[in-house]
N, C-alpha and C positions, 0 to 999 in steps of 0.2 A: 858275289861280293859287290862292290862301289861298281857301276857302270855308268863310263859317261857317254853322253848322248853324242849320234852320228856329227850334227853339228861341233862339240865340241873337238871330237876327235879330227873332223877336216879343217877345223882351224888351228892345231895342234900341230897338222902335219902343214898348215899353209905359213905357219908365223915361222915355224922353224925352218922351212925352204929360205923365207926371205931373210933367215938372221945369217943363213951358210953364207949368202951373197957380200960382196965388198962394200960398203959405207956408201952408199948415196945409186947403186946400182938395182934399177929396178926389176922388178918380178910383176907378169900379168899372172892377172887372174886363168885364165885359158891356159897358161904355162903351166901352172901348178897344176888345173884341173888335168892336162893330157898327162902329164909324168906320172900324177898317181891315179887316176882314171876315179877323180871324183866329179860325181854332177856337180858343172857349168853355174847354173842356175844357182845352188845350195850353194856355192863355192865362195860367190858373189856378196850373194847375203850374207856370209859370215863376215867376210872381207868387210863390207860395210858396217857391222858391228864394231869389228877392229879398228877402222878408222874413226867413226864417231865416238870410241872410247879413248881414243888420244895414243895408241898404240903403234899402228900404222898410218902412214901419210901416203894419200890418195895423189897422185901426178895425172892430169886428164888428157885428153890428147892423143893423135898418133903412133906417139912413141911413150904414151903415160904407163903407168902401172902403180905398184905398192915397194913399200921400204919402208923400216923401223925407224918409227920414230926417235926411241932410244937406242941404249947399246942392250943387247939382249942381259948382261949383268945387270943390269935394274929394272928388269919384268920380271915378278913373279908370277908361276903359273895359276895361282889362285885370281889373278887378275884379268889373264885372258877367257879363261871359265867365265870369269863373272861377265864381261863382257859381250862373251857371246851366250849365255844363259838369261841375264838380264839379271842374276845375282848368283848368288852360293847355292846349287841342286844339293837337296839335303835327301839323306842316305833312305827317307822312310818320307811320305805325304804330311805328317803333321811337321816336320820339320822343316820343308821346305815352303810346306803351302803356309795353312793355315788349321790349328790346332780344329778349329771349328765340321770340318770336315770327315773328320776321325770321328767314326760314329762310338770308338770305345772310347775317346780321351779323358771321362773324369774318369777310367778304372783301369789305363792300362798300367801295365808293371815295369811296361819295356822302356818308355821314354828319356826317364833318366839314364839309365847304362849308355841310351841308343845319344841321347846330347852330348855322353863323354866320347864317345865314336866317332861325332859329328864334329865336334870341336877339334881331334888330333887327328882328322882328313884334310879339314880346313887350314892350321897350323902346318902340315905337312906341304900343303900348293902352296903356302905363303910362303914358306920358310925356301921352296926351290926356284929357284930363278930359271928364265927362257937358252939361258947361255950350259946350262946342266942338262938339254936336252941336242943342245945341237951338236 
């Protein structure tokens, strides 16, 4: 079925570590990687997607770390995907790349069914917010 990519799923489990925490109470990156034993490295980067997408707020410092920007009720999951994808990962290569690429695209059969699949995946992350996970 739908599989979302390692990346996605370690910021999946990194946004809702920081949403358990109390309002203004920070979470490192290093914290989240030891609890769930994700690479360090991958952890970071995601983390950095999250904050350049206005999601999470980055604190620098000795004692910095990460914490929601908002309240997890007004993040949907379609948003942190996108953020750390760089947009909507769509269920099949012409759907997410570029039809161009699909060496069968002026004959395939599948497309359309496969767009209404794609649209009620999409609808579905939109419609659930970060607070439905935690």
């Amino acid at each position: 079925m739908v599989r979302l990519s390692k990346k996605v799923e370690y910021g999946l489990i990194a946004i809702r570590h920081i949403a358990t925490r109390a309002r203004g109470e920070l979470v490192t990156a290093k914290e989240v990687a030891d609890a769930y034993g994700i690479p360090y490295e991958m952890l970071a980067k995601v983390l950095q997607r999250l904050t350049k997408a206005g999601l999470v707020l980055s604190v620098q410092g000795v004692h910095g770390g990460y914490m929601l920007a908002r309240r997890p009720a007004e993040i949907p999951v379609s948003e942190i995907i996108s953020a750390i994808e760089g947009g909507n990962p769509g269920i099949v290569q012409c759907l997410s790349d570029s039809p161009e690429i699909c060496g069968v695209a002026s004959t395939c059969t599948i497309k359309s069914p496969l767009t209404k699949v794609q649209a009620n995946i999409e609808r579905a992350f939109s419609a659930m917010m970060l607070s439905e996970i935690v």
